[in-house]
Structure formats: C-alpha cells, structure tokens
N, C-alpha and C positions, 0 to 999 in steps of 0.2 A: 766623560761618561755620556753615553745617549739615551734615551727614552726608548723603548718597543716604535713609537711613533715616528722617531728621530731618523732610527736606522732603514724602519719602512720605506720611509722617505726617500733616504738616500740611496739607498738601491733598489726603488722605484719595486718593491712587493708587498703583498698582504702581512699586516702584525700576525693575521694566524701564519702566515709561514714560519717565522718565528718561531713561535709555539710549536709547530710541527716539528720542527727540527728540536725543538729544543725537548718534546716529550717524546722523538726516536734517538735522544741520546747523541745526538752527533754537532749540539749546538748550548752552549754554558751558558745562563747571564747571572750575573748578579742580580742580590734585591735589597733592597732597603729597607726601613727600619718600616713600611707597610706593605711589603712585601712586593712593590713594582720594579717589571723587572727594569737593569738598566746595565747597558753592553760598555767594553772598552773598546777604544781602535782597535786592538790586539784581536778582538772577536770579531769587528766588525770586517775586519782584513779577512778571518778566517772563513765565515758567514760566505764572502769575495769569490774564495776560491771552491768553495761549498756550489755556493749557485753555477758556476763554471761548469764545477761537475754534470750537476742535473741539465747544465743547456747542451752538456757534450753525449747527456741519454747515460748517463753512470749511475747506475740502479742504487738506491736509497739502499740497501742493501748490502752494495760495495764500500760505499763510504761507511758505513755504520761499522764493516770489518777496519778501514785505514783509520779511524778514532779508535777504535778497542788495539790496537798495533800501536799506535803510538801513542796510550794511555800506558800500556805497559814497556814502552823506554825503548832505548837505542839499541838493544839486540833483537829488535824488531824490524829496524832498517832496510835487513835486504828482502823482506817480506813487503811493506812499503813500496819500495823500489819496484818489486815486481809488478805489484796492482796498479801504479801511475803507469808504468809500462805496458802491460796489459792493455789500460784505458787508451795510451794513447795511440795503439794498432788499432783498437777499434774506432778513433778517431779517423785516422789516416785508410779505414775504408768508409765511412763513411763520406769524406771528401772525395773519393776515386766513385764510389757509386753516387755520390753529388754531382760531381762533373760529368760524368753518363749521360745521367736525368738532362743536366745543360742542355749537352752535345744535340742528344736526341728532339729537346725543347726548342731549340737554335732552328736545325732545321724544319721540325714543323711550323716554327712561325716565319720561316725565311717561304718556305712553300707559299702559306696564310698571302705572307706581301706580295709574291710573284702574281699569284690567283688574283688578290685586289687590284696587284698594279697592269695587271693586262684586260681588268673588264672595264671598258669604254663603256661612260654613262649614256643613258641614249638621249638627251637634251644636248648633250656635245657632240656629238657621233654625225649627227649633219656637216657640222662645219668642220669636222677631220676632210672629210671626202673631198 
C-alpha cells in the first residue's frame, strides 16, 4: 500500500491530482481506519495508464465514460474497444500534425543557420580579404 504522498511521488504529480480523479470518479483509494487515503499497485498501475490518457489530450470526460464501461463488466468490451481506438486516431493525428509543426520548424531554423552562418563579423572581415 502507498500513501497519497507515496504515489505523488512516484509518478512525479500533485496529491490533489489524486483527489481529482478520485472525486471525478475515475480513481479508487482505500482508507484506513482514520480515513487516509492509501492506493495498491493495482491503482497505482491504473492511475499509469490514467495519466497517459490525459498526456495523449483524452478529455477527463472520456475516461470517466471507459470507468463507468468497465464498472459495468465485460459486455461492455466492444464499447471499450472502440474509445481506445478512437483515442488512438486521434493520437496518430496528432503525431502527423506534430511532425508538420517539425518539418516546418526544421526549416525555419535551417534558414536562422544559413542567415547567421553567412553574416561575416565585421572585426574578422579585414582579414577574410
């Protein structure tokens, strides 16, 4: 078992994150006999794939529907199915309009270098000639 503090820790965010998920319903902990709370691996693995979520831009929203899906069991599956798959087109544009932004970035700092690597400082510019 972890502490609020424990799991902070380890996956390097705020205890109110925590809390947040855990009062949008999409995050369990146990408590003990004074009410703190305190997570298994089993949560903190889930928590894992939770934050993955949100860094892939999967609206707290969506996740709150794939908890309420598989709170209610395995005829829920290809419902499941669909929303990771969903998630993960919108993944796979996001890395295609990521690599655009590159592309485009590439060459304005390849421009940037040519600009800086063709203006001659004028303290060295005597002894070029």
């Amino acid at each position: 078992m972890y502490s609020i503090s424990q799991v902070a820790e380890k996956l390097n965010i705020k205890p109110h994150t925590l809390r947040y998920y855990e009062q949008e319903g999409i995050l369990e902990s146990n408590r003990n006999h004074a009410g703190v709370r305190n997570y298994t691996e089993q949560q903190v693995k889930w928590l894992r794939f939770v934050l993955k979520l949100r860094e892939t831009h999967m609206p707290v929203s969506s996740i709150q529907e794939y908890v309420k899906l598989m709170q209610e069991g395995e005829h829920t599956a290809n419902e499941r199915l669909q929303l990771l798959e969903d998630h993960r087109a919108s993944i796979q544009q996001q890395i295609r309009e990521l690599q655009d932004t590159e592309q485009m970035l590439e060459k304005k700092v390849s421009t940037y270098k040519d600009m800086i690597g063709n203006e001659v400082h004028p303290s060295i510019s005597s002894y070029i000639k």
